[in-house]
TIGU-552010 format. One record per residue (C-alpha): residue number from 1; x, y, z. Coordinates in steps of 0.2 Angstrom, whole numbers. Each point is the difference from the previous one (the first is absolute). Layout:
// residues N
    k     xx     yy     zz
  NUM      X      Y      Z
...
// end
This chain:
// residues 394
    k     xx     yy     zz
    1    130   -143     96
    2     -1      0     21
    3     14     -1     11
    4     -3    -18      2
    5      1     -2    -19
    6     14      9      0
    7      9    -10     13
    8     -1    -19    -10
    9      4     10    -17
   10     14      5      8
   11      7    -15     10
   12     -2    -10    -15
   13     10     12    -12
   14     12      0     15
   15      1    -19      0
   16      4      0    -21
   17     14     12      7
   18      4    -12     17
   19     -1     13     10
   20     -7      5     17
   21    -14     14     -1
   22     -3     16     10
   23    -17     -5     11
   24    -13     17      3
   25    -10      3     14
   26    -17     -3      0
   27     -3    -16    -10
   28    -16    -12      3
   29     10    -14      3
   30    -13    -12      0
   31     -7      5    -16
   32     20      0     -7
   33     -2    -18      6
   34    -14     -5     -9
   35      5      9    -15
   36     15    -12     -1
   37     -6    -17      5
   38    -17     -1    -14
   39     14      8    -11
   40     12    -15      4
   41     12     14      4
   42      3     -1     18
   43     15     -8      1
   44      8     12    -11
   45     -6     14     10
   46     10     -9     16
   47     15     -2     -9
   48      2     18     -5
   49     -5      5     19
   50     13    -11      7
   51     12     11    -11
   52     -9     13      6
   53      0     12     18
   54    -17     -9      4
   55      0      8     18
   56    -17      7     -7
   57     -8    -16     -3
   58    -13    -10     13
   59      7    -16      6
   60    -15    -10     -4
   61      3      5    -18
   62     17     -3      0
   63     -3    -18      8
   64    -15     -4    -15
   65     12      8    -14
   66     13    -12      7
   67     -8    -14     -2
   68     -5      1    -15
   69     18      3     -5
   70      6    -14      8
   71    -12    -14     -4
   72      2      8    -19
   73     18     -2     -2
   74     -4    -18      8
   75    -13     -6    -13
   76      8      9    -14
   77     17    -11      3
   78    -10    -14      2
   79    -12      3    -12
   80     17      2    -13
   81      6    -15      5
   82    -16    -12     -5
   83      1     11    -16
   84     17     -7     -3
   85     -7    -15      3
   86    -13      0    -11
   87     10      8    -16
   88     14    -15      3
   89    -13    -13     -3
   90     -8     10    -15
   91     20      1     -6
   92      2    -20      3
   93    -16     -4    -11
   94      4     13    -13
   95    -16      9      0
   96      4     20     -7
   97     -7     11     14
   98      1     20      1
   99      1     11     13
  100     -9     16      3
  101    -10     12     10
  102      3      2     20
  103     14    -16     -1
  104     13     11    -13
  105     -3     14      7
  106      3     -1     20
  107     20     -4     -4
  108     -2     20     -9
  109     -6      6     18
  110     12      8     11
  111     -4    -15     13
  112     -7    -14    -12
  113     -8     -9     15
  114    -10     13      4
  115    -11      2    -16
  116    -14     -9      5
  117    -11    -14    -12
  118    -15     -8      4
  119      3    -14    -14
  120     14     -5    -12
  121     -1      1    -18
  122      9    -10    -15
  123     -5     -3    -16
  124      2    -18     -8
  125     -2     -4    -21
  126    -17     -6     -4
  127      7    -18     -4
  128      6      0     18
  129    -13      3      9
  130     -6    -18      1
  131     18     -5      5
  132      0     15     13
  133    -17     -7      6
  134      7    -15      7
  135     15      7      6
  136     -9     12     13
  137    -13    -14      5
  138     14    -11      5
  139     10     12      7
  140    -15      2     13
  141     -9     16     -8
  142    -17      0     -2
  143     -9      7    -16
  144    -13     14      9
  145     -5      8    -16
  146      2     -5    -20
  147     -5     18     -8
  148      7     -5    -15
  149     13      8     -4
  150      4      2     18
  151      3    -16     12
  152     -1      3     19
  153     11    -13     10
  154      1      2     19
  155      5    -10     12
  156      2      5     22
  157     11     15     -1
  158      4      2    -22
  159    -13      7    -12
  160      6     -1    -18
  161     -6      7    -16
  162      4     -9    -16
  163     -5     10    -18
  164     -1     -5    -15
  165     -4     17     -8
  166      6     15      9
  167    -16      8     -2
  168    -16     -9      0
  169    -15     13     -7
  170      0     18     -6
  171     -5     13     12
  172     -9     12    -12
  173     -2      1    -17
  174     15     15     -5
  175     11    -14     -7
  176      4    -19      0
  177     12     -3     16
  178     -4    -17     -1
  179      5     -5    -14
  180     16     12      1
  181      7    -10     14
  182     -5    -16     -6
  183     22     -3     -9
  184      4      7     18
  185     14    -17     -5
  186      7      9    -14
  187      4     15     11
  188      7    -11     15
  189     20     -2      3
  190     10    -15      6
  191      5     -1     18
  192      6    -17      4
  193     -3    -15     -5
  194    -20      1     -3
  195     -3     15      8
  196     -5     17     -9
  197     -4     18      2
  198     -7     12     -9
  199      7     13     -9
  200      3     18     13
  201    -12      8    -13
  202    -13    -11     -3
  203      0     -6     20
  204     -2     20      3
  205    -14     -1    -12
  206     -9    -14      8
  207      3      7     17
  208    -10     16     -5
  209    -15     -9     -9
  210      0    -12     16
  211     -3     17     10
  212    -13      7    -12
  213     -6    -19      4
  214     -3      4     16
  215     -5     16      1
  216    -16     -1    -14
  217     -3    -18     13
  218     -1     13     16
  219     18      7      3
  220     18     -2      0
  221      9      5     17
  222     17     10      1
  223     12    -18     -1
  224     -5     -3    -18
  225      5     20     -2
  226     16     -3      9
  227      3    -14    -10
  228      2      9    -15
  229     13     13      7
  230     11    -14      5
  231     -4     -7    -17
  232      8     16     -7
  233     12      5     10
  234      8    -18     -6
  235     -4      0    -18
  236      1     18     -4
  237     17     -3    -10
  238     -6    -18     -9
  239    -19      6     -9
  240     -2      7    -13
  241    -12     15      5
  242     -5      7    -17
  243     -7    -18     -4
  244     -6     -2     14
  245    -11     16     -2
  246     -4     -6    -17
  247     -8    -15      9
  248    -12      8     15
  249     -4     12    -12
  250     -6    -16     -9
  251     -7     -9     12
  252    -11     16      3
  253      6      2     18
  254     14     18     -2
  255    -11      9     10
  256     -2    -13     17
  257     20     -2     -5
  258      4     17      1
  259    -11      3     17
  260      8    -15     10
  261     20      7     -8
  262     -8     16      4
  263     -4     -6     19
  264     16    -10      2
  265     10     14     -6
  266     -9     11     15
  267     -3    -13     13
  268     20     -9     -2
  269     10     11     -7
  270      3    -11    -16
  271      3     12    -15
  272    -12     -6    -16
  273      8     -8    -13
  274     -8      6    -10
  275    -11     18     -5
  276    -14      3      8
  277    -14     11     -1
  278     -5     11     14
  279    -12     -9     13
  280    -11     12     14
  281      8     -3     15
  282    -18      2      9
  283     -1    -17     -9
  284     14     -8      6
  285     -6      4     18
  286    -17     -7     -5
  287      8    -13     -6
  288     13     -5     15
  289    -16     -1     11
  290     -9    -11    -13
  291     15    -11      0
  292      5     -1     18
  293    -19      1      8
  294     -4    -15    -10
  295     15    -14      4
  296      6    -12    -11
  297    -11     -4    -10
  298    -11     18      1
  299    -15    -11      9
  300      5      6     19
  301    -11     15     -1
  302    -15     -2    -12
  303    -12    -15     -2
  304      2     -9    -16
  305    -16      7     -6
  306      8     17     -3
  307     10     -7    -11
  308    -12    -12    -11
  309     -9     17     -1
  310     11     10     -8
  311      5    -12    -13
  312    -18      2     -6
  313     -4     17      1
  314     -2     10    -13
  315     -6     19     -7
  316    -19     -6      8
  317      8     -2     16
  318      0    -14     13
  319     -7    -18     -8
  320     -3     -8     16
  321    -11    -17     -9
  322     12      1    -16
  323     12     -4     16
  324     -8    -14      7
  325     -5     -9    -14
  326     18      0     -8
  327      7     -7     16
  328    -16    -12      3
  329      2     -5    -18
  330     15      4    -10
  331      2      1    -18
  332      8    -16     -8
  333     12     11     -8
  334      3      7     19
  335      4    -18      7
  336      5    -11    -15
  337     19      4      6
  338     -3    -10     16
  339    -12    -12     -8
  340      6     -4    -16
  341    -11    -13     -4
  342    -11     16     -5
  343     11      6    -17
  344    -13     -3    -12
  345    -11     -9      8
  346    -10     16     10
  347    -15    -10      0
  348     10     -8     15
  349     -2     16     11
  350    -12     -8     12
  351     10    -13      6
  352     16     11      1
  353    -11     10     14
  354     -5    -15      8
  355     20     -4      1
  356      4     17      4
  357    -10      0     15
  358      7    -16      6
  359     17      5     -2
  360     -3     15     10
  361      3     -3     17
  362    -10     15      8
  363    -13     -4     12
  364    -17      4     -6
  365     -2     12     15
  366     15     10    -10
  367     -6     -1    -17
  368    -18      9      9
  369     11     12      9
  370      8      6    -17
  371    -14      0     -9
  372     -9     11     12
  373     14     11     -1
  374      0      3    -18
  375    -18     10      0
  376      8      9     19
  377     17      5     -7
  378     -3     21     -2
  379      1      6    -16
  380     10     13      5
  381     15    -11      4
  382     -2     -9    -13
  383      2     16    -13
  384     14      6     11
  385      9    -16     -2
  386     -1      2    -19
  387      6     16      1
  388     15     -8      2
  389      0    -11    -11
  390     -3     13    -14
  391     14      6      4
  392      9    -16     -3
  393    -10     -4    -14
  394     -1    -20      5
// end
C-alpha cells in the first residue's frame, strides 16, 4: 500500500469515525483525486478534509473535491425525494415492492447523501410486474432494457432498476446462488404499508455475492467494500453470525468472506464478527491496489479483454479463440437467463445471437476494437490477475 493508498483508506475509516484526519506531506494530489472520483468517493474525501487542517491541500483540488460534494448532496436530496415519489404511487396501487442494495444502505452512512448510486433498485413480485410496467410508463419512465429478470426504466435525470429475481444467473458452477435467492420474499420484512426489506443477514449475504458479482465480471471498487463495514457496524448486534457462517461456508464463498472481513477489519477498523483465519498481509496491499486502481466497477484500469481471458484460462494456459468464440457465440445455457425463449428449445441459439447483437448497443468499430484486444492482452497480466483470484477462490 503507497502513501496515496494510504491516505483514502484512512480518510474513509476517518469518515465511519466523523472525524477530521491528519494530512502528510508529500501526497500526489492529482492522482488522490483521480483515485476518488472513478471510485465515486470524492466527495467523501472532501468532507473528511473540511474537517480536516487542509492547509496542505492544492486549491484547484479543493475547488473539484467541492464540487462534487455539493452537486451530490443536491442530486442525492433530489434524487430521495422522486424516490418518495415513486414508492407513494407504488403504496396507492398496492404493488409489494423491496428495498435493497445502495437505496438501504446510504441512510447506514455517516452522511447518507453522500453514498453515491448510479441506479436505483427495488424488487416487485412476479405478478406485479405487469401492473408495475404501466405504472413507470405513465409516470413518464421509459423501458431502456427488459433483461428479464431485470427492467431498466429511465427517464431525463432517474434510472431505475426493477427485479424480479435478485439474482439472475450463477457465476460459476461451486453451487446454485440462483436458485438460493430465488424465496429472497420469504426472507423479506414488512416496512410500511407495501414496502419490504430484507432480513440484516440475508441482505449482508446478497451484498457479498453481489461483490463476488462484480469482481469475477472485472472488479468491485472500495464503496462496495465500505458498504459492508457500515453494514456491520449497524447489524453487528441483530445477526446471527454462527448461522451466518454456516451459510457462506454453504454457498461456497468463506474464503472471498473472510479476505474482504479480513480487509475491512485492516482497512476501517471494524472488528470481525466473526473468526477469521489469517490472511497475508502482502495480499491485502495487493489487493487495495487491485481494488482502488480499478474504480467502481474494476474496468478503470484494464481493458475488458483481460478479464474475458481469465475466466477461460486454464492449466494449458492463455485460451485466446476459446475466448473469442464464447463471447462471439455463447452457449445457450450461457444466455438462456436473458433470453428465455431458449429453456429447452437450444435449437433456438441462432436466433438468440442474432437478438443479442441487436440488443447490443456497441458500435461495430468497438466490438472490432475488443475483439482485437483479446489476442493483444499479454499473458502475463492476464496470469497475474488470476493470481488473485486464486486467492479468492471465485
Amino acid at each position: 500500500m503507497n502513501n496515496n493508498e494510504k491516505f483514502i483508506i484512512d480518510a474513509l475509516r476517518s469518515f465511519i469515525d466523523d472525524k477530521g484526519i491528519l494530512i502528510p506531506k508529500g501526497l500526489n494530489w492529482e492522482t488522490l483525486e483521480y483515485l476518488s472520483k472513478i471510485n465515486s468517493i470524492s466527495a467523501i474525501v472532501w468532507y473528511v478534509l473540511k474537517k480536516s487542517d487542509n492547509n496542505e491541500v492544492p486549491g484547484s483540488i479543493k475547488r473539484s473535491l467541492f464540487l462534487d460534494y455539493n452537486g451530490l448532496l443536491s442530486l442525492s436530496i433530489n434524487r430521495d425525494e422522486r424516490m418518495k415519489e415513486l414508492l407513494d404511487v407504488l403504496n396507492n396501487n398496492g404493488i409489494d415492492h423491496l428495498l435493497f442494495k445502495g437505496y438501504v444502505i446510504k441512510d447506514l452512512y455517516t452522511v447518507p447523501e453522500l453514498r453515491v448510486f448510479g441506479d436505483i433498485d427495488f424488487a416487485v413480485r412476479l405478478e406485479d410486474r405487469k401492473k408495475s410496467d404501466i405504472i413507470m410508463c405513465d409516470l413518464g419512465y421509459r423501458l431502456v432494457d427488459d433483461w428479464e429478470p431485470v427492467y431498466s426504466y429511465m427517464n431525463d435525470v432517474e434510472h431505475y432498476e426493477i427485479h424480479t429475481e435478485l439474482i439472475d444467473s450463477n457465476i460459476n458452477d461451486k453451487f446454485d446462488y440462483k436458485t438460493y435467492f430465488l424465496d429472497f420474499w420469504q426472507h423479506a420484512v414488512h416496512v410500511d404499508r407495501c414496502s419490504f426489506q430484507l432480513t440484516s443477514e440475508y441482505h449482508l449475504i446478497f451484498l457479498l455475492m453481489h461483490i463476488i458479482k462484480h469482481l469475477y465480471g472485472s472488479g468491485a471498487g472500495i464503496r462496495m467494500y465500505l458498504d459492508i463495514a457500515f453494514y456491520i457496524r449497524r447489524y453487528r448486534d441483530e445477526i446471527n453470525w454462527i448461522h451466518f457462517s454456516q451459510e457462506i461456508e454453504r454457498l461456497r464463498i468463506e474464503k472471498f468472506v473472510n479476505t474482504a472481513f479480513s480487509a475491512i477489519e485492516k482497512w476501517f477498523g471494524i472488528d470481525s464478527p466473526i473468526a477469521l483465519k489469517e490472511t497475508d498481509d502482502a495480499f491485502l496491499d495487493q489487493f487495495i491496489t487491485f481494488t482502488l486502481n480499478g474504480g467502481v466497477f474494476g474496468d478503470r484500469d484494464k481493458p475488458g479483454s483481460l478479464s474475458l481471458l481469465r475466466k477461460s484460462a486454464d492449466e494449458k494456459g492463455v485460451r485466446r479463440v476459446k475466448t473469442f468464440m464464447s463471447r462471439t457465440f455463447p452457449s445457450a445455457k450461457t444466455i438462456e437467463v436473458r433470453y428465455t425463449y431458449l429453456k429447452n428449445k437450444h435449437w433456438l441459439l441462432p436466433v438468440a445471437w442474432i437478438h443479442r447483437l441487436i440488443k447490443n448497443k456497441r458500435s461495430a468499430a468497438d466490438y472490432l476494437k475488443s475483439s482485437k484486444e483479446i489476442f493483444l492482452t499479454d499473458k502475463d497480466d492476464v496470469m497475474r490477475l488470476q493470481k488473485i483470484y486464486d486467492y479468492l477462490d471465485i
